[in-house]
C-alpha positions in Angstrom: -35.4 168.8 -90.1 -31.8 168.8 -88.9 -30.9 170.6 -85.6 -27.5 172.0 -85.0 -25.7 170.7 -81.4 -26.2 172.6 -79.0 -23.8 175.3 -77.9 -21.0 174.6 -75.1 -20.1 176.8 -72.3 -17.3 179.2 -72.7 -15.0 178.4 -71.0 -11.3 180.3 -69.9 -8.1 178.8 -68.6 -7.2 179.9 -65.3 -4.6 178.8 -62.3 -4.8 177.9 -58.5 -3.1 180.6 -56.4 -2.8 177.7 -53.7 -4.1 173.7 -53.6 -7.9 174.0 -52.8 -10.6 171.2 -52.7 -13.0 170.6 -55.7 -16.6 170.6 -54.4 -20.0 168.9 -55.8 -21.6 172.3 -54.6 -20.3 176.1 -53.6 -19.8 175.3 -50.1 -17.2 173.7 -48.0 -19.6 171.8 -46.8 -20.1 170.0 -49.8 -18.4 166.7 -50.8 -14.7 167.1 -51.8 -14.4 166.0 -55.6 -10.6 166.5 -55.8 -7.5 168.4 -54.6 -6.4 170.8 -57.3 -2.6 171.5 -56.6 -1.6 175.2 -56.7 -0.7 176.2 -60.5 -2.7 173.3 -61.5 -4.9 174.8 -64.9 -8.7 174.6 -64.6 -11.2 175.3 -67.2 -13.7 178.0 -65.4 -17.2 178.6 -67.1 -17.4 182.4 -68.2 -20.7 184.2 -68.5 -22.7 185.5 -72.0 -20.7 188.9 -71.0 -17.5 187.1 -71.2 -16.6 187.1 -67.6 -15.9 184.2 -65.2 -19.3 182.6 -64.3 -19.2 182.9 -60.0 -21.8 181.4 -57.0 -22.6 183.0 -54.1 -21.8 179.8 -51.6 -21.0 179.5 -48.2 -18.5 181.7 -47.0 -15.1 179.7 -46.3 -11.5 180.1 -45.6 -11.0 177.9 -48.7 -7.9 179.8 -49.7 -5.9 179.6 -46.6 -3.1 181.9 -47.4 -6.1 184.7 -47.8 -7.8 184.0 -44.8 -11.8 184.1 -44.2 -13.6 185.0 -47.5 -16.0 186.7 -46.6 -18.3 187.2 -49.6 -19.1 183.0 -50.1 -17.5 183.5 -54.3 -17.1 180.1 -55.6 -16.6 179.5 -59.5 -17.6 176.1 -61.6 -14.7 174.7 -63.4 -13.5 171.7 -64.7 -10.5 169.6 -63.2 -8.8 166.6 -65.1 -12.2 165.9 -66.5 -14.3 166.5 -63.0 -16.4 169.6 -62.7 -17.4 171.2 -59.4 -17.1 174.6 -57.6 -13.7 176.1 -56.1 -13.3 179.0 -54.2 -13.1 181.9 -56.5 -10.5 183.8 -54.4 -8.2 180.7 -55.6 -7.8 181.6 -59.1 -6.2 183.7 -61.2 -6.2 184.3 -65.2 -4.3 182.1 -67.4 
């Protein structure tokens, strides 16, 4: 019996609004992976629905320019080959 591979994540191009910190975890708390330079592309998971795949985190002020996000969004993506969280407010659609 052969088994076909197992399906990958969906995935959508989408752009920093502003440099924010890659994070191991949705909170700010967590240990920094990267820096992702605003307008730098990341690779965000998207749901079964076809929407961007978000995690309710920590709230932060992550996205400086926006001030204190209150509802804790954070969004998995990928980064020059490292995945980890970023504040959702951060990104926009490719």
């Amino acid at each position: 019996m052969v088994s076909a591979p197992a399906a990958s994540a969906a995935t959508h191009t989408f752009y920093t609004t502003e440099s924010v910190r890659l994070r191991a975890k949705p909170t700010t708390h967590s240990t920094a992976l990267a820096l992702i330079p605003k307008g730098a592309n990341v690779k965000a998971q998207m749901d079964k629905f076809g929407g961007i795949e978000w995690y309710t985190g920590s709230k932060h002020n992550a996205c400086g320019s926006k001030g204190y996000i209150h509802d804790g969004t954070w969004s998995k993506v990928t980064y020059k080959g490292i995945t980890g969280y970023t504040a959702f407010p951060c990104l926009m659609p490719r």
